[in-house]
N, C-alpha and C positions, 0 to 999 in steps of 0.2 A: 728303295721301295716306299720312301716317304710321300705325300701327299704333299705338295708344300703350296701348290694351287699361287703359282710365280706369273703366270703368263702374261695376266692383265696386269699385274701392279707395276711401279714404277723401280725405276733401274735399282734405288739406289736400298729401295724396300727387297727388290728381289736377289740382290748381294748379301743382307742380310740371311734371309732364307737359305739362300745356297751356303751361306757359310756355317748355318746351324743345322743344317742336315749333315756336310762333312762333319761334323761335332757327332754329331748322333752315329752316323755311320762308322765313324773312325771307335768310336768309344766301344757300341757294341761289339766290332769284330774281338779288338781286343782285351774286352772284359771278358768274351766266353772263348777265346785263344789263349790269352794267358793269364788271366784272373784278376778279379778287382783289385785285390792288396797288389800285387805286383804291377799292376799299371797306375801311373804318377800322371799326373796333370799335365808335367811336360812331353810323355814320351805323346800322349792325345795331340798334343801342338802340335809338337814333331812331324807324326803322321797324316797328319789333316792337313797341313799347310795355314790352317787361324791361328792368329796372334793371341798370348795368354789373355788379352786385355777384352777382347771378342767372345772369348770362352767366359769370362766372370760378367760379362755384360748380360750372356742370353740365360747364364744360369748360376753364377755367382757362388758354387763351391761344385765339388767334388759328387759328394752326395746330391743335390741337386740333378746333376749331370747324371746320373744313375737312377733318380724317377724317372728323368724324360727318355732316359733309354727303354725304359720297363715301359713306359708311356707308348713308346712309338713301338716296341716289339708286340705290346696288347692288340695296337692297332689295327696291324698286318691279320692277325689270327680276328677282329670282328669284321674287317672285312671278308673274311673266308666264310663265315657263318652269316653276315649279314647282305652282302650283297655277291658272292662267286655262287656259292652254293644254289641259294635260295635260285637265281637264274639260270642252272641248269634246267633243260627240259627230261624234266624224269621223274622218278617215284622219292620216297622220303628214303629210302632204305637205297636207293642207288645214290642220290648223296651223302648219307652219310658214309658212303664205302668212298665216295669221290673225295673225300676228304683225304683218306690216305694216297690218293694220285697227287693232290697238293702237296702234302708234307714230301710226296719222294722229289719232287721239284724243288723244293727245299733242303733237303738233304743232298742234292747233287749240284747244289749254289758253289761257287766256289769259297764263301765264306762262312759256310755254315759251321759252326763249334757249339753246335748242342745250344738248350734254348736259355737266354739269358737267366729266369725266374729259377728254374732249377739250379741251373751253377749256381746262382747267387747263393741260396738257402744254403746250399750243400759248401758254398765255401764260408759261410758264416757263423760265427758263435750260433748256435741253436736257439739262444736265448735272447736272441735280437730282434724282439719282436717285429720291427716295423717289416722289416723285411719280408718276415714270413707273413705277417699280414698281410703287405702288396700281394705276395705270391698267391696269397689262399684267396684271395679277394677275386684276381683276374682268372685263377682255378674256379670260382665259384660262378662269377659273370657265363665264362666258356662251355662251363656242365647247363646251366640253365638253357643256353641256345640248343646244345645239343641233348638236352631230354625232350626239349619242344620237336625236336626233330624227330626222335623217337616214338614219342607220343604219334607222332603225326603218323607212322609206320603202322599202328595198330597193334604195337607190343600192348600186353595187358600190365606187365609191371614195369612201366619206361624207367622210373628210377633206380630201380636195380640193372636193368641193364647198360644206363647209362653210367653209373658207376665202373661195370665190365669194363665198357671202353673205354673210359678218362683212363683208368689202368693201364690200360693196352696204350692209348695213345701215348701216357709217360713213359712207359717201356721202349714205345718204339724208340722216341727221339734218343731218348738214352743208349738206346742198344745200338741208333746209326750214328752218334755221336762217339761212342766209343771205339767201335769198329770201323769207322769211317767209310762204311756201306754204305750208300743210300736204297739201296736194293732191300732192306730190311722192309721198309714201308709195303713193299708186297704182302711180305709175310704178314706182314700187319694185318692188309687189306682182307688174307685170306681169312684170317682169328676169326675180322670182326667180321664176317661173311657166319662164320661155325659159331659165332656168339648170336646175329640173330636170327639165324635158322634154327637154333634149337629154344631160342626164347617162345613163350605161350603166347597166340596172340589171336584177335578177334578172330570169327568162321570167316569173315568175308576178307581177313588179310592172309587166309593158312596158306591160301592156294598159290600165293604171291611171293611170301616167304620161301615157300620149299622151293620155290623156282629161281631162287637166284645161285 
């Protein structure tokens, strides 16, 4: 799912690329499969098929290797808010429900293990700040796109309800992460459907709302 934008460059640039996405790729399945501490540098070789000397080249330690995962999982989620969604032809409130038809496409990847930023926190001393700052950070970016969204719907209090749903949507991944449903994202979809039909919102959006 990386962009790695290979097509025009030249051979020996676009070997590179390809071999730092297997990096990327191979890393992430494994950190939220079987967890940061438990995965070693080599078993990432291993799986990847790049030589340990490739992997310190594009990112030079461990930790490293686990920004640009966080990096490139951020990604995936601004392009869903910044260019999938926004391109739908529809109202603000039918995307933001579209959103939960992406995540169940997501949850029925064959590599889906729950979303990196969460495992991480949750497999971390709590007290480790960096971590939980990336996490709250790309939590903070994600909410802001999605109250613009909200706002745009004619809730009168978008922040509150934008809250609701950050809620819901960490439930959801959690709850298809765990249960290895992807089917949960429905339920999802319905929540935030009863979240904002009973939200207040301008005369000229009532009529709009109650109809979804």
């Amino acid at each position: 799912m990386l962009d790695t934008g290979t097509q025009a460059r030249p051979r020996h640039h676009s070997r590179k690329e390809t071999n730092k996405r297997k990096l990327l790729q191979t890393a992430c399945r494994l950190f939220c499969k079987e967890g940061i501490h438990a995965t070693g540098i080599a078993r990432i070789i291993e799986e990847s098929g790049v030589s340990r000397r490739t992997l310190y080249l594009h990112f030079g330690s461990k930790e490293n290797l686990l920004k640009a995962v966080f990096e490139a999982e951020a990604s995936i989620w601004f392009r869903w808010f910044d260019r999938d969604l926004p391109q739908m032809h529809c109202s603000p409130v039918e995307r933001i429900l579209a959103l939960f038809d992406l995540m169940q496409n997501w949850f029925k990847s064959e590599d889906f293990y729950g979303c990196v930023f969460i495992n991480a926190v949750a497999e971390h001393d709590k007290g480790n700040s960096w971590i939980q700052e990336i996490a709250n950070r790309h939590g903070e970016k994600i909410n802001a796109r999605l109250q613009a969204m909200v706002a745009q719907s004619g809730i009168q209090d978008p922040e509150l309800v934008t809250k609701k749903l950050s809620l819901l949507i960490d439930g959801t991944i959690v709850t298809a992460m765990v249960t290895g449903n992807g089917e949960v994202a429905h339920i999802g979809r319905l929540t935030a459907e009863d979240i904002l039909r009973s939200a207040p919102c301008t005369n000229n959006q009532a009529t709009k709302m109650h109809s979804i």
